[in-house]
C-alpha positions as CSV (number, residue, x, y, z in Angstrom):
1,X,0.6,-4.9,37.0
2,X,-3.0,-5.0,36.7
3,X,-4.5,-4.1,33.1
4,X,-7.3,-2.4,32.4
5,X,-9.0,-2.8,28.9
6,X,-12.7,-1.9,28.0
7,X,-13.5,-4.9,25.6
8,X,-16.4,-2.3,24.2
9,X,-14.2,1.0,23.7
10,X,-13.5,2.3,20.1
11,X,-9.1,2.0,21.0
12,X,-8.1,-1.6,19.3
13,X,-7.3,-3.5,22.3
14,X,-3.7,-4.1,21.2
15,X,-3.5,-0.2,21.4
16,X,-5.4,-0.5,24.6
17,X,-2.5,-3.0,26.3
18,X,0.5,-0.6,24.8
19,X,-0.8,2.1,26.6
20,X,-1.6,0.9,30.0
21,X,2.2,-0.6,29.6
22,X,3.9,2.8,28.8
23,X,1.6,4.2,31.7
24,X,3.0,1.6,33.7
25,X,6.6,2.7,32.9
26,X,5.7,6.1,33.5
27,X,4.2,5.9,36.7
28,X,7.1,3.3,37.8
29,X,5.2,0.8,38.1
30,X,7.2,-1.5,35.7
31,X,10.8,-1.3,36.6
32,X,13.9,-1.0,33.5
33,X,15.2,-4.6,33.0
34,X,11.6,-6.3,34.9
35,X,10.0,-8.9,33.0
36,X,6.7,-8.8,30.9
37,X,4.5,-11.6,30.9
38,X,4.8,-14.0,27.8
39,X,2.6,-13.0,25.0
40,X,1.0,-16.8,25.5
41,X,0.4,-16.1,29.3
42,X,-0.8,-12.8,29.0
43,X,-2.8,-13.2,26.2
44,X,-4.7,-16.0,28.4
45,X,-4.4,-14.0,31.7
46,X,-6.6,-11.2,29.6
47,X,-8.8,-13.3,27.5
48,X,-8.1,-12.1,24.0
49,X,-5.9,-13.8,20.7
50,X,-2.1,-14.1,21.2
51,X,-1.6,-11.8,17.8
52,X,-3.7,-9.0,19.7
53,X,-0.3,-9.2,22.9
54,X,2.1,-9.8,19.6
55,X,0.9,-6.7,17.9
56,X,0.9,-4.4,21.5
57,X,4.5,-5.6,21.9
58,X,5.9,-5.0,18.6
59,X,4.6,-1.5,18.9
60,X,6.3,-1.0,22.4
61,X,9.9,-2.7,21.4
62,X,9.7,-0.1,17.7
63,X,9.2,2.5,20.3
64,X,11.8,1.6,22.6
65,X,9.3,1.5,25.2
66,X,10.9,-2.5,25.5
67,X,13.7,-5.2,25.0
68,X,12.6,-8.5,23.4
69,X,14.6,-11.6,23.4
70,X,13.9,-15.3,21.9
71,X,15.7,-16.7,25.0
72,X,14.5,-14.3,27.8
73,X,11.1,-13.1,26.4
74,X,9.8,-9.4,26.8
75,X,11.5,-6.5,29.4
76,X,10.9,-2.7,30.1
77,X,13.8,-1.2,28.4
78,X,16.7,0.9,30.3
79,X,15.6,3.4,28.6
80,X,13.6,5.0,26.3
81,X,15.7,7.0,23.8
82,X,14.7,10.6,24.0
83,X,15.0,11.3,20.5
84,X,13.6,14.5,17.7
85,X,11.3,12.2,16.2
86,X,9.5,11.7,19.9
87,X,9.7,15.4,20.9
88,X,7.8,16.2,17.1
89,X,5.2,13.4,18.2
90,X,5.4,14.7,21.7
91,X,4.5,18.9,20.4
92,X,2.1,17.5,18.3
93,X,0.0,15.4,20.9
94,X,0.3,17.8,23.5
95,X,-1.0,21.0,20.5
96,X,-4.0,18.2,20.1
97,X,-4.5,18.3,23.7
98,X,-4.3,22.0,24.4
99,X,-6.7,22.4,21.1
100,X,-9.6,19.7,22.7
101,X,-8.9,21.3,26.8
102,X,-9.8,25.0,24.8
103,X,-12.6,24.0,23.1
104,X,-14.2,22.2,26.4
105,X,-13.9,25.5,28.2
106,X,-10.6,24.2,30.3
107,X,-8.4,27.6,30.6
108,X,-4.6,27.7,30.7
109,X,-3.9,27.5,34.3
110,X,-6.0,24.4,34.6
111,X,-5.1,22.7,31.7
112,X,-1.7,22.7,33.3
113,X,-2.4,21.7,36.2
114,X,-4.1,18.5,34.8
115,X,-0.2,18.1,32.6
116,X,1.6,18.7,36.5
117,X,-0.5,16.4,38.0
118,X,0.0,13.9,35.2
119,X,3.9,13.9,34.8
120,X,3.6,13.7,38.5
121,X,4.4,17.1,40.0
């Protein structure tokens, strides 16, 4: 997989790396049980400090997102637990969402498209 960062964005670029990762899981590009890079290797592959891949990857394993292992390094988990606590996080981005699509003009029907055509439908 092929990451995408904007060195000159506001998003912290640690924030940057977990989200193209959990897009990557989304979109099936990563596979459950496939291999990450090390945090060494991709840290070098992308150009910035080791702590910036440590910090991205922390964040994904506390979210489930994946499995880390001393001996076998970083892989996608399984699966990500579908728990309350995501499905509050979930209602609350997606109010944030509806909230900025309304105040850019973006009516119902449209804004739902854009959600279908994201979760891939």
């Amino acid at each position: 997989m092929i990451f995408t960062l904007k060195m000159s964005s506001e998003i912290p670029i640690y924030q940057q790396l977990r989200n193209q990762i959990v897009l990557g899981i989304g979109r099936g590009e990563l596979q459950p049980g496939e291999s990450l890079p090390t945090v060494r290797q991709l840290a070098e592959d992308i150009g910035v400090n080791n702590m910036t891949v440590n910090k991205a990857y922390q964040m994904l394993k506390a979210e489930g997102y994946i499995e880390i292992d001393r001996r076998h390094g970083a892989k996608v988990a399984e699966s990500a637990s579908n728990t309350t606590a995501f499905q509050a996080y979930l209602q609350d981005r997606i109010e944030l969402t509806a909230a900025e699509a309304k105040a850019h003009g973006i009516n119902a029907e449209d804004y739902m498209k854009i959600c279908q055509k994201a979760f891939g439908i």
